[in-house]
C-alpha positions as CSV (number, residue, x, y, z in Angstrom):
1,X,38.3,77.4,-128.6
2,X,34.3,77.4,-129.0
3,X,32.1,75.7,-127.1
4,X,30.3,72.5,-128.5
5,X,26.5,71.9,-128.0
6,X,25.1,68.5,-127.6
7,X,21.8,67.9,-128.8
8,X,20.1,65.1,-128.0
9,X,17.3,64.6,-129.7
10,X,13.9,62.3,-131.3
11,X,12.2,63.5,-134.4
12,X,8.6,62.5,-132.9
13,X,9.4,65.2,-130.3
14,X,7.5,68.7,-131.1
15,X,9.6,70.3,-128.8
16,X,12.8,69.3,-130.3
17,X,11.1,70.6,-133.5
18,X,10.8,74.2,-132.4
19,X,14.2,73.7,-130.5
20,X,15.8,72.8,-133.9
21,X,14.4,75.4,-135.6
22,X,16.2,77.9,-133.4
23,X,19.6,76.3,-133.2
24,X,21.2,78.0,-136.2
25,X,20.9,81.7,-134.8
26,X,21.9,80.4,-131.2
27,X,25.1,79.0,-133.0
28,X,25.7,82.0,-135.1
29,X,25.7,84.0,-132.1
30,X,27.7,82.2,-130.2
31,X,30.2,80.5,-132.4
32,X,30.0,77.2,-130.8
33,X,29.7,73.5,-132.3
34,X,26.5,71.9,-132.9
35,X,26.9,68.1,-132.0
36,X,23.9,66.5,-132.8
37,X,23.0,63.2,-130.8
38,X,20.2,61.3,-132.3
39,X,18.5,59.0,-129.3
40,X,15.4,57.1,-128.9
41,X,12.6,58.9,-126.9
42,X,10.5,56.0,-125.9
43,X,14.2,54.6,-124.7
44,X,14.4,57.5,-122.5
45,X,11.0,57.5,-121.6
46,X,11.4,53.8,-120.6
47,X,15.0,54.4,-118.7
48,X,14.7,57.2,-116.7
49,X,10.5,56.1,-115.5
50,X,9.0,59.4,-117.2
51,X,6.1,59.2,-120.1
52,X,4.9,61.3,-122.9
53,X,3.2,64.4,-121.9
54,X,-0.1,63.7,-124.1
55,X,-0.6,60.4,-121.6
56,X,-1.7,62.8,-119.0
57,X,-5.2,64.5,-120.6
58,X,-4.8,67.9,-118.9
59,X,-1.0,68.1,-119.6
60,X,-1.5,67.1,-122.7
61,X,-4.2,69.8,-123.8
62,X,-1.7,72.4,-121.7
63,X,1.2,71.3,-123.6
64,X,-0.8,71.7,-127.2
65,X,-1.3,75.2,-126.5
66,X,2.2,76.1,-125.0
67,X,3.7,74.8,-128.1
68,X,1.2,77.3,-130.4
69,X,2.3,80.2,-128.1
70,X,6.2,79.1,-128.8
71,X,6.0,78.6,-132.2
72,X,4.3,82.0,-132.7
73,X,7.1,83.3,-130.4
74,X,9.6,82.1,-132.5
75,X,7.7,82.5,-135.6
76,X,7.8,79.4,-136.7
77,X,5.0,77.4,-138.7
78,X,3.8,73.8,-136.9
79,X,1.2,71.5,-137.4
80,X,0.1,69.0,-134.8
81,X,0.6,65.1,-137.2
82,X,-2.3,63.2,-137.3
83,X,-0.4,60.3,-137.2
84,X,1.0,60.9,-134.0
85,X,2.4,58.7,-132.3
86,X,5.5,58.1,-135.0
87,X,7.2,55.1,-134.5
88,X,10.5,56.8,-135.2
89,X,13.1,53.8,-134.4
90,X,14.4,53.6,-138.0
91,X,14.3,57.4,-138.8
92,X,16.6,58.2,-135.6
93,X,18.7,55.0,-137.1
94,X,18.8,56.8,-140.3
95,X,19.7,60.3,-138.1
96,X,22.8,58.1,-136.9
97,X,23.9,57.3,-140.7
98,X,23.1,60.6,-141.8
99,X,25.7,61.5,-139.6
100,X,28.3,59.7,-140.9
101,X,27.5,60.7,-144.4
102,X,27.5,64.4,-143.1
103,X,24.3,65.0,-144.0
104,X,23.1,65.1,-141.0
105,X,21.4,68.6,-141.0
106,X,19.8,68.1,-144.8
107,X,18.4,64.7,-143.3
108,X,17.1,66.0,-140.1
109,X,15.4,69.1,-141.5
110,X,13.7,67.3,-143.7
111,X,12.8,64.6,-141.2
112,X,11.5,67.4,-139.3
113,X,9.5,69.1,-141.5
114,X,8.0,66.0,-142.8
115,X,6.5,65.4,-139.1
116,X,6.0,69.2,-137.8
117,X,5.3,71.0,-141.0
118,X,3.8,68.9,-143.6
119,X,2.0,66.3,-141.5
120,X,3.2,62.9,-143.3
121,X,2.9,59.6,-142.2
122,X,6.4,58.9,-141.4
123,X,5.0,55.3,-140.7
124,X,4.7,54.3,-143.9
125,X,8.1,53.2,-145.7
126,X,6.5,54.8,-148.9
127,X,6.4,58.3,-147.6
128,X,9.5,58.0,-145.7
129,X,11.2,56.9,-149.3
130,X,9.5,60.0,-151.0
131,X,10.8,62.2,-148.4
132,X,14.7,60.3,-148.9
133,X,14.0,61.0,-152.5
134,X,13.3,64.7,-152.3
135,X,16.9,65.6,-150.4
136,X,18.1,63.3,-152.7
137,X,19.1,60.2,-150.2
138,X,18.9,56.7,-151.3
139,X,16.0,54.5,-150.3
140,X,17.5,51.3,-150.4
141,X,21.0,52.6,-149.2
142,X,18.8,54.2,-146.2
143,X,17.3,50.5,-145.8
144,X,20.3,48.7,-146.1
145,X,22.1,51.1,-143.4
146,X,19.4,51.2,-140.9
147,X,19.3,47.4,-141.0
148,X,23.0,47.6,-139.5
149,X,23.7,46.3,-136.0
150,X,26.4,49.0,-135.8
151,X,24.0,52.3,-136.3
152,X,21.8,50.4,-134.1
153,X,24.4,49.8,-131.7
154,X,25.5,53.9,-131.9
155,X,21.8,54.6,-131.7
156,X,21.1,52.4,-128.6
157,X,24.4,54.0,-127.0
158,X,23.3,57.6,-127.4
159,X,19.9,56.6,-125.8
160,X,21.8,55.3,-122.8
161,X,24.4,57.6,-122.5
162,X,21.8,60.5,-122.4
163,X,20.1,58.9,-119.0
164,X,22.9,58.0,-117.8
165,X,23.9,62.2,-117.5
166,X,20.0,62.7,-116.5
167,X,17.9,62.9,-119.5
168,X,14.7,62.0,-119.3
169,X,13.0,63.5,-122.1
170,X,13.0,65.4,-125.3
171,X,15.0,68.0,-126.6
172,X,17.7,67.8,-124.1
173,X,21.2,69.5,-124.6
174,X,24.3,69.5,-123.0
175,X,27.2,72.2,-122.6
176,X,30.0,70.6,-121.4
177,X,28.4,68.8,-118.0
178,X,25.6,70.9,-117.9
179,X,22.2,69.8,-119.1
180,X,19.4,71.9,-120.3
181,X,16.1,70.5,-120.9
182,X,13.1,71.5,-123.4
183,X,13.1,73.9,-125.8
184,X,12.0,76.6,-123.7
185,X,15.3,76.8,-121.5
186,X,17.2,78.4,-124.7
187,X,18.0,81.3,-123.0
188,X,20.0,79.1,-120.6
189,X,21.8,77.2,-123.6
190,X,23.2,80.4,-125.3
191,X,23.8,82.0,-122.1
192,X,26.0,78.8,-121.2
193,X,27.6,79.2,-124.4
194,X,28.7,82.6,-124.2
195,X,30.3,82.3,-120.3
């Protein structure tokens, strides 16, 4: 029986962006289950007492240039969006029903590349439809379904269920009881997933 990886993660996250983007070799190599677990980063932030790196100047400017050396590393395009911070409450919602439709990967790559790769405003419900549009996902449907107590309900659940087993930021993963955080502890996660 193969493993299942737990993937907790926030599109607004850059981290999680270069994580995600090295996910589908780690699986391939391992043979285990991807589980994506859409949460709320701010949630966590909020929960657990931590804050975004960029609200500390120096970590901030550290962190910039450690995620150019990683995504060279991994050889993986990023650029820094200029409308960062994204308010991403109703995207992660939209991560939660994309699950459900199983379209979860199709959504969340595109979500992903929309913030990390072509640098759209994710803020404004017009891109955000343009980008629903081009994977071919319903606006209104998307509307109507992120409006729904119960995806919030699941979303609000995944946020506290991720500090309640110690997350307090952004990507973190789990395999089995063991929790790996930030996209630079990879190593760990396919090692985990091979023992």
């Amino acid at each position: 029986m193969s493993k299942q990886l737990e993937f907790f993660f926030d599109y607004v996250s850059p981290a999680t962006f270069l994580a995600y983007t090295q996910l589908p070799a780690i699986i391939e190599r391992t043979g285990a289950e991807l589980i994506y677990r859409p949460f709320l980063l701010g949630g966590v932030f909020k929960s657990s007492g931590n804050s975004s790196p960029m609200s500390v100047p120096a970590k901030g400017t550290w962190l910039l240039k450690d995620l150019t050396r990683f995504s060279k590393r991994y050889n993986v395009p990023m650029k820094f969006n200029p409308y960062f911070p994204i308010n991403t409450i109703q995207l992660m919602r939209g991560a939660i029903w994309a699950g459900e439709q199983n379209t979860q990967e199709r959504y969340s790559t595109a979500m992903f590349r929309a913030v990390w790769l072509e640098e759209k405003n994710m803020n404004d419900p017009a891109v955000v439809s343009e980008v629903l549009k081009s994977i071919q996902i319903d606006p209104e449907a998307f509307v109507e379904a992120t409006s729904r107590q119960s995806i919030k309900d699941k979303l609000r659940a995944n946020t506290d269920e991720a500090v309640s087993r110690g997350a307090f930021g952004a990507p973190t993963m789990f395999v089995g009881e063991e929790m790996f955080f930030g996209q630079d502890r990879l190593d760990f996660v396919e090692e985990a997933l091979l023992t």
